[in-house]
C-alpha positions in Angstrom: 75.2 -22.4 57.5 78.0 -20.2 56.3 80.0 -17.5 58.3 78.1 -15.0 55.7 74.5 -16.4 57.0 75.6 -16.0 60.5 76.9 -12.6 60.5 73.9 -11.8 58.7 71.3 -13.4 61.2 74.2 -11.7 64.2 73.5 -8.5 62.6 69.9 -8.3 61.6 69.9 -9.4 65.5 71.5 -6.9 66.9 69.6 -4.2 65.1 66.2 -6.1 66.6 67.5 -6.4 69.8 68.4 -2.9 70.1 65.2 -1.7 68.6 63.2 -3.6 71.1 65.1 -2.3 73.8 64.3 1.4 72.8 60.8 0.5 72.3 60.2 -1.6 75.3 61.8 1.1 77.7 64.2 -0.1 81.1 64.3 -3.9 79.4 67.6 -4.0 77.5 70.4 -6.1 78.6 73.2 -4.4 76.7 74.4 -5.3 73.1 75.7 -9.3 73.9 72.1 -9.4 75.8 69.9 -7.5 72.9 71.4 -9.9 70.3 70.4 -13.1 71.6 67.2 -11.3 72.0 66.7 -10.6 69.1 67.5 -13.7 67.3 65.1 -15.8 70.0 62.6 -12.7 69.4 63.4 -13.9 65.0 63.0 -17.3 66.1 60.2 -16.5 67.7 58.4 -14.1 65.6 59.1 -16.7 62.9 56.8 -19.7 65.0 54.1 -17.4 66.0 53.6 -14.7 63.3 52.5 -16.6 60.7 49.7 -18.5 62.9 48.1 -15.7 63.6 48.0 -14.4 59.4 50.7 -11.8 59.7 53.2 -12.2 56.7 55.7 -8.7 56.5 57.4 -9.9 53.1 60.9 -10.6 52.7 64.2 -8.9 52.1 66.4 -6.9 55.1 64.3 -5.0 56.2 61.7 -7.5 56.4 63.6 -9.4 58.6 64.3 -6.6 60.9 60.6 -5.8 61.7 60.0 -9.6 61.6 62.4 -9.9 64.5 62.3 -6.3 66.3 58.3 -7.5 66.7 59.2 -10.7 67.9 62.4 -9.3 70.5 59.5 -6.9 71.9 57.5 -9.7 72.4 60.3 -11.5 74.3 61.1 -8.8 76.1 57.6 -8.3 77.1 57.4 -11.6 78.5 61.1 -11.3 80.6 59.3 -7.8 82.1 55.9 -9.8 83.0 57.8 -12.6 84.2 60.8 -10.6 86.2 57.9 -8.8 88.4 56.3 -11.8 89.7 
């Protein structure tokens, strides 16, 4: 993986992270927080998306909506699990 890749995957994550945390309302954990979110909710997205028969396409923005749906999905989970 080189630094280009990574910066990349850093900012397509930040942009999902901070997307799910507008959508999924009182959930965000500020920016350092929202990007591992959203790179776990890529990673993610990436594992359970396509077992279910969703494919989005490729390209950028592809990969945002890919990983803004997995992020709200994470974050999701985090709510469900932080109120029991």
């Amino acid at each position: 993986m080189d630094i280009q890749t990574l910066l990349v995957m850093l900012l397509i994550g930040a942009i999902a992270g901070w997307l799910a945390g507008q959508i999924v309302s009182g959930s965000g954990f500020g920016l350092l927080g929202n990007v591992v979110v959203g790179i776990v909710g890529a990673f993610l997205a990436g594992l359970i998306l396509p077992r279910i028969g969703l494919s989005i396409g490729g390209g950028i923005l592809a990969a945002i909506i890919h990983a803004t749906i997995g992020a709200v999905i994470l974050l999701v989970l985090i709510r469900l699990v932080k109120r029991v």
